[in-house]
Structure formats: C-alpha cells, structure tokens
SERO-4910 file (N, C-alpha, C, O; in steps of 0.05 Angstrom, whole numbers):
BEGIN
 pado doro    nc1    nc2    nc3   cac1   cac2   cac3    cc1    cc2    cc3    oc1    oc2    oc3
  Unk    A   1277   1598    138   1258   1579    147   1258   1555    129   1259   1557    104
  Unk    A   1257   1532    142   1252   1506    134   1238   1487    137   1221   1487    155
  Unk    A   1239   1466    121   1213   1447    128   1230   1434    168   1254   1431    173
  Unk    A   1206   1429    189   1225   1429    208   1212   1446    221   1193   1438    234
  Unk    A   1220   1473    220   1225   1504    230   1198   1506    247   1176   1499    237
  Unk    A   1201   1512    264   1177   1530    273   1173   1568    259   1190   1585    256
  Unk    A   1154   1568    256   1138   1584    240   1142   1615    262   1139   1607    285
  Unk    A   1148   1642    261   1143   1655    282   1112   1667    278   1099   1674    258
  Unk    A   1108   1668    305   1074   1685    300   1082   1707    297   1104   1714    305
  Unk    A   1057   1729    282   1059   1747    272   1030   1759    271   1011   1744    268
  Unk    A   1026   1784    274   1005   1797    262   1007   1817    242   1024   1834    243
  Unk    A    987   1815    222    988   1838    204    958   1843    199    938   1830    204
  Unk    A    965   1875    182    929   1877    176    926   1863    149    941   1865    130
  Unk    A    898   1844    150    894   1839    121    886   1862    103    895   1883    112
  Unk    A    873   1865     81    860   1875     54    839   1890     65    829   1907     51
  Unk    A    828   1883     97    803   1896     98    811   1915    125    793   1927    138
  Unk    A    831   1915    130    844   1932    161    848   1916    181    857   1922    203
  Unk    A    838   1889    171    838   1870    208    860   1860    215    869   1848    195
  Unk    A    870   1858    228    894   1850    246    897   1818    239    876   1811    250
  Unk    A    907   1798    230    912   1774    227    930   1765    237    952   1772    227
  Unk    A    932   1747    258    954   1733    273    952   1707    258    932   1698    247
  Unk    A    983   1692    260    989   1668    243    971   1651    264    949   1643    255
  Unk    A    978   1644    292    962   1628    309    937   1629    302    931   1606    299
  Unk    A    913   1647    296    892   1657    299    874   1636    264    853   1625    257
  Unk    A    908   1646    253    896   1636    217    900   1602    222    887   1586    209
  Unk    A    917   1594    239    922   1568    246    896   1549    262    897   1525    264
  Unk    A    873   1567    272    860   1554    295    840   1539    274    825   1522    283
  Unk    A    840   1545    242    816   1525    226    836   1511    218    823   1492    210
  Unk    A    866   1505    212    879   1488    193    901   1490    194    914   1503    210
  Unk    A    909   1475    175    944   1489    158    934   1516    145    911   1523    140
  Unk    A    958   1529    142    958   1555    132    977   1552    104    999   1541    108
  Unk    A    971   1562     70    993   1558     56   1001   1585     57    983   1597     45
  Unk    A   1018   1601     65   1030   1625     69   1044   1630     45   1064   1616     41
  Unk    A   1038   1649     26   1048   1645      3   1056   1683      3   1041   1701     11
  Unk    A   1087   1687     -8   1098   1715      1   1106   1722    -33   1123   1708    -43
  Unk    A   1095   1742    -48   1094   1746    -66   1109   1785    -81   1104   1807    -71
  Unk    A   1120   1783    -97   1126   1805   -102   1113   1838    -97   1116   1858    -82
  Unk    A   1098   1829   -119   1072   1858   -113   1043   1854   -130   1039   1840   -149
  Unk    A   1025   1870   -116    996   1864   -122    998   1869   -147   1016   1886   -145
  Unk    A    995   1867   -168    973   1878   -189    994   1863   -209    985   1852   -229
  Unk    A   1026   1862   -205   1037   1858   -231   1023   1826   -241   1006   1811   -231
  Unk    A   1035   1824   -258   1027   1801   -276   1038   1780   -273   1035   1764   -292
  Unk    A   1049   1775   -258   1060   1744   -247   1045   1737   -223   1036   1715   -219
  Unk    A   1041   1759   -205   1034   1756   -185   1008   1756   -178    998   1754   -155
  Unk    A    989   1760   -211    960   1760   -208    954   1733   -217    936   1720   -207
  Unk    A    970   1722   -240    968   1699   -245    975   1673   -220    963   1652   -221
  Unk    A    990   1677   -203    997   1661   -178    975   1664   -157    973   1644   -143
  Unk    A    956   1686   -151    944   1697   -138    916   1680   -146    902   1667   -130
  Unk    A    912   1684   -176    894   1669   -191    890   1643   -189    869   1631   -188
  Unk    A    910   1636   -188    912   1599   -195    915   1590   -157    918   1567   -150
  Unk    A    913   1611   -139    901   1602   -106    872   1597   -107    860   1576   -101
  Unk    A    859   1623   -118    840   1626   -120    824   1609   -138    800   1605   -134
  Unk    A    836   1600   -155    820   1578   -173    816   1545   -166    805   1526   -177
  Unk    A    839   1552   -132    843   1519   -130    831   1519    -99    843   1506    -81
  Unk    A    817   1529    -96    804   1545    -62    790   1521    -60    794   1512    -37
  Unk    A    772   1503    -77    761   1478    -65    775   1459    -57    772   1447    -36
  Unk    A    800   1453    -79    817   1429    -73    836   1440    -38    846   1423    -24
  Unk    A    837   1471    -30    856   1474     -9    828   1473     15    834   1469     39
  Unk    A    812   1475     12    784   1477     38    782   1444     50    780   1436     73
  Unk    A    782   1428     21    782   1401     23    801   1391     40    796   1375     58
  Unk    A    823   1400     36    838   1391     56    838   1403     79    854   1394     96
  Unk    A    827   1419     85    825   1450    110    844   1462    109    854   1467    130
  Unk    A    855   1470     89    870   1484     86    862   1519     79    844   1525     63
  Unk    A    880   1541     98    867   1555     85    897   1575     73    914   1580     90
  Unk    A    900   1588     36    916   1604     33    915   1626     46    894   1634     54
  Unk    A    936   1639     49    941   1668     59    964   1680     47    985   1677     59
  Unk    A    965   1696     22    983   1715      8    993   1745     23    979   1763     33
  Unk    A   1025   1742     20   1031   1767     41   1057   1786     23   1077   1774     16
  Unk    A   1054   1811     17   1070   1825      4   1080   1849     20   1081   1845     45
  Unk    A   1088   1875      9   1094   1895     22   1079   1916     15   1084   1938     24
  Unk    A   1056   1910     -4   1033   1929     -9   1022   1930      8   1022   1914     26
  Unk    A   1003   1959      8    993   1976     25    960   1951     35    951   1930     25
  Unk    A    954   1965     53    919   1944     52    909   1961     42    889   1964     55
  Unk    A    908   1979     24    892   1986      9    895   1982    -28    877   1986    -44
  Unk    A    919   1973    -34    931   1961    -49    920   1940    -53    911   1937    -75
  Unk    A    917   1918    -33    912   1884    -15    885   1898    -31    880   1892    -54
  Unk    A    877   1906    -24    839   1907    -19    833   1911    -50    814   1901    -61
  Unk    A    851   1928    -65    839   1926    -93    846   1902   -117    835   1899   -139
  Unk    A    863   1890   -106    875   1868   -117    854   1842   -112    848   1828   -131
  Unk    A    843   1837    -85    822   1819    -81    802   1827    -93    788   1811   -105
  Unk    A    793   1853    -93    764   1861   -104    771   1859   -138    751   1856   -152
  Unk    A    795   1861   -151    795   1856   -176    793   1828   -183    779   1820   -202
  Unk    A    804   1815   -170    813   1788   -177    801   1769   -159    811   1746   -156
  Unk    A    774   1778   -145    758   1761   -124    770   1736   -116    762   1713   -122
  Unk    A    792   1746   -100    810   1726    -87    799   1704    -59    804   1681    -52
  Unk    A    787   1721    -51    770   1699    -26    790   1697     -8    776   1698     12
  Unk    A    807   1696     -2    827   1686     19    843   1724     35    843   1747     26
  Unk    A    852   1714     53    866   1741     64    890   1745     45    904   1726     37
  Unk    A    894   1768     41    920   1780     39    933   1800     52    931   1824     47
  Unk    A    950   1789     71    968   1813     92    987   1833     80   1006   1827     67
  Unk    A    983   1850     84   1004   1873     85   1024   1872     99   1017   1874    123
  Unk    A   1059   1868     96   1070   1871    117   1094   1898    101   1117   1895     94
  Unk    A   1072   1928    100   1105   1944     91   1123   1950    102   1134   1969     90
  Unk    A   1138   1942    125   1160   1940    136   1182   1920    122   1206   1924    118
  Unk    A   1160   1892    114   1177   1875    106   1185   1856    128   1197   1836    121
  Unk    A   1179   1861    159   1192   1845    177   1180   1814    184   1184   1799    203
  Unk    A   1167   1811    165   1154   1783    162   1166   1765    152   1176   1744    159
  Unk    A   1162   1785    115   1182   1770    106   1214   1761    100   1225   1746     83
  Unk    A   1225   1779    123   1243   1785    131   1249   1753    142   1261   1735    129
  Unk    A   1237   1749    170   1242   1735    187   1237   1703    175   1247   1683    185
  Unk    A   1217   1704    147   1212   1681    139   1235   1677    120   1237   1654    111
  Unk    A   1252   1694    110   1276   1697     83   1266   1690     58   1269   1672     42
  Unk    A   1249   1716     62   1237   1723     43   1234   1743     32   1219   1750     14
  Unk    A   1255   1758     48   1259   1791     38   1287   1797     17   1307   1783     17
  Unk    A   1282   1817      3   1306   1825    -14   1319   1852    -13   1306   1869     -1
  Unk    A   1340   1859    -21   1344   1895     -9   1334   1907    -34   1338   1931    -36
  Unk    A   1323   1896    -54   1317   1915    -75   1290   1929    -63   1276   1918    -46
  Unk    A   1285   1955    -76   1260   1962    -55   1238   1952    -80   1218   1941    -72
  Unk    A   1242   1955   -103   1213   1955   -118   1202   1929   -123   1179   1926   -132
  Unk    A   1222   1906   -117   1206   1881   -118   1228   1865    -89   1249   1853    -87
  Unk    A   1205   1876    -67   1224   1866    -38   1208   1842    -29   1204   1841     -5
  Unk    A   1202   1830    -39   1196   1799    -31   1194   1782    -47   1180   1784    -67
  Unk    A   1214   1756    -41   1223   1736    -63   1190   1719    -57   1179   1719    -35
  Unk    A   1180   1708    -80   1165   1687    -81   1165   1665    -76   1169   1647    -93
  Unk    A   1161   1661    -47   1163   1639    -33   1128   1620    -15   1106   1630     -9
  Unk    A   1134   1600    -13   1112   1585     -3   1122   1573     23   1145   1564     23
  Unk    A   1103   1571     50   1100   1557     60   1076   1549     69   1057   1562     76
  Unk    A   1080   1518     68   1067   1504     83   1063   1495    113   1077   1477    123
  Unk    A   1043   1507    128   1049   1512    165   1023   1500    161   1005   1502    145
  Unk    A   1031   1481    192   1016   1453    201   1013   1466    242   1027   1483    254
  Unk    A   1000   1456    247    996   1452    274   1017   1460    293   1037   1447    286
  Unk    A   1023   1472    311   1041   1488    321   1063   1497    314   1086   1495    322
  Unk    A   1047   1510    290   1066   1530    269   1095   1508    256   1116   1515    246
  Unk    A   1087   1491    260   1109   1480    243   1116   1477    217   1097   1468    204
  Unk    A   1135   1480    204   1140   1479    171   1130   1450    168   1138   1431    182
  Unk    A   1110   1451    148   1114   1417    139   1120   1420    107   1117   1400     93
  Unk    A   1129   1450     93   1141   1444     67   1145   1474     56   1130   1493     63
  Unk    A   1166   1476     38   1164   1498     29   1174   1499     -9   1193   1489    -19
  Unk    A   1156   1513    -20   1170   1521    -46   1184   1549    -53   1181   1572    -43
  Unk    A   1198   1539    -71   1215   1558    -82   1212   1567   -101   1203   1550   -117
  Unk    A   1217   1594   -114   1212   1590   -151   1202   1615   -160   1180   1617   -150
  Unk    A   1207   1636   -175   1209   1659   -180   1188   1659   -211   1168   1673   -210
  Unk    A   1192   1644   -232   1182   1634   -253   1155   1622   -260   1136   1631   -273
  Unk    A   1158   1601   -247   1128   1590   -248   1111   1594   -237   1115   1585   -215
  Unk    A   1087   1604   -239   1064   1618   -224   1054   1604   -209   1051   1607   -185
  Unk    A   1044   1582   -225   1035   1552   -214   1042   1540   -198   1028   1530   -181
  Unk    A   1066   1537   -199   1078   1518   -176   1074   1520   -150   1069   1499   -138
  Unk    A   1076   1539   -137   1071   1550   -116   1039   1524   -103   1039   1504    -90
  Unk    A   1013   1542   -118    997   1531    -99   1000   1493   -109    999   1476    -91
  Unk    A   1002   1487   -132   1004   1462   -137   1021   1441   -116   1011   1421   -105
  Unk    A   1043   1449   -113   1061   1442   -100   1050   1434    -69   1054   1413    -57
  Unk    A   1033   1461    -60   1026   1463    -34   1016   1442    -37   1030   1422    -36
  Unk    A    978   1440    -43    967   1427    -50    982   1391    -51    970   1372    -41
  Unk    A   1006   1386    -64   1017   1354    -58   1024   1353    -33   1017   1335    -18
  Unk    A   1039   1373    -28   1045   1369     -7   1031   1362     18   1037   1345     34
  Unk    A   1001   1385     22    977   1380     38    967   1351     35    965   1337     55
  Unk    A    959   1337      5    951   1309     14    967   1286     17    958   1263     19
  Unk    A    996   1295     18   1018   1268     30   1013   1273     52   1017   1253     65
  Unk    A   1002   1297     72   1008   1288    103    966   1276    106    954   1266    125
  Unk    A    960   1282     85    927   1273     91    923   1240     98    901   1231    102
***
C-alpha cells in the first residue's frame, strides 16, 4: 500500500470485543492506522504512548488513531488499561490485515513491521510512514502530514 492506494475495508475486534470496520472508523475522519509489533514490549509502548500523548493535536484535526497488531483482544485490552490509550486497538491474529496492508513478516514472534498509515475519505492513502527505530516518528509524521491537507 501507498500513498494513492485505496485502503481495503476490514473488520476486526478492538480491545473491548467490538467488531471495528475501517469504513465505520472512517465515518468521524481520517483514520492514522498505525500497525505495530507487539503490546507490552518497549518500543511499542513508547510509540503507543506518544499517540496517546498527542490525542488533542490528532482530534483537532479529526483525526482519529487506531493501533493494530497480532495480539490477542485480551492482550489489546491490557495494554490500553495499562497505558490509558484512549483510542482503539485491533487485534488482527491471523495477520490478514496486515498482510494486505504489507505489513506482515514471516517471523512469527515479531509479525508486524511498524508501519503508519494515513487514510482520508474513501479510504484513500493520503501518506504513509516507515521506520522500525524511532518511536516518534510514526505519530509526528502523521500529524504533518494531517495539517498539509488541513
């Protein structure tokens, strides 16, 4: 997937059992779809953190994050309740999400590369990051990207 791309819809359960369709997360905004290794480690709480810490600057724009791994929703659910994340996080343990977004890896214990997208109005890519390293970048990045199309 690319900036360009149409986005495929998808449902998964969030953190709390509910079913989340991409259309459905689309009907308040852009969506920053952010696909992350695994709950709890330490890169990925710090990336998780720094959404959560920037939740006014992404509302402002109506934007809303949505973090998606291959952890369990009950996994999802203790990771938000630790780290009072505010935003959904989907479960997809199949992987066929982030599969379809290329964002999957064949290693099993860390099967999703850390990737961002940015999805605009009929699911279209309007940006994506890349980047394994920097925790930050991810939502920062989104975030420029959200107020160049503002």
């Amino acid at each position: 997937m690319d900036i360009g791309d149409t986005a495929p819809d998808f449902t998964l359960a969030d953190e709390t059992g509910e079913p989340r369709s991409l259309d459905s997360l689309l009907e308040r905004g852009p969506v920053v779809l952010f696909f992350y290794p695994q709950a709890m480690s330490a890169g990925c709480t710090a990336e998780a953190c720094h959404f959560r810490d920037l939740a006014a600057e992404f509302e402002a724009l109506g934007a809303t994050p949505v973090g998606i791994s291959h952890d369990s929703v009950d996994r999802q659910a203790a990771f938000t309740a630790k780290h009072s994340l505010g935003y959904p996080l989907l479960s997809d343990p199949d992987g066929a999400v982030a599969e379809s977004f290329g964002s999957r890896r064949r290693i099993a214990v860390l099967a999703t590369r850390r990737r961002t997208f940015v999805i605009g109005a009929g699911r279209e890519i309007v940006g994506v990051v890349k980047g394994e390293l920097n925790m930050n970048v991810h939502a920062d990045k989104a975030l420029a990207i959200l107020r160049d199309r503002a």
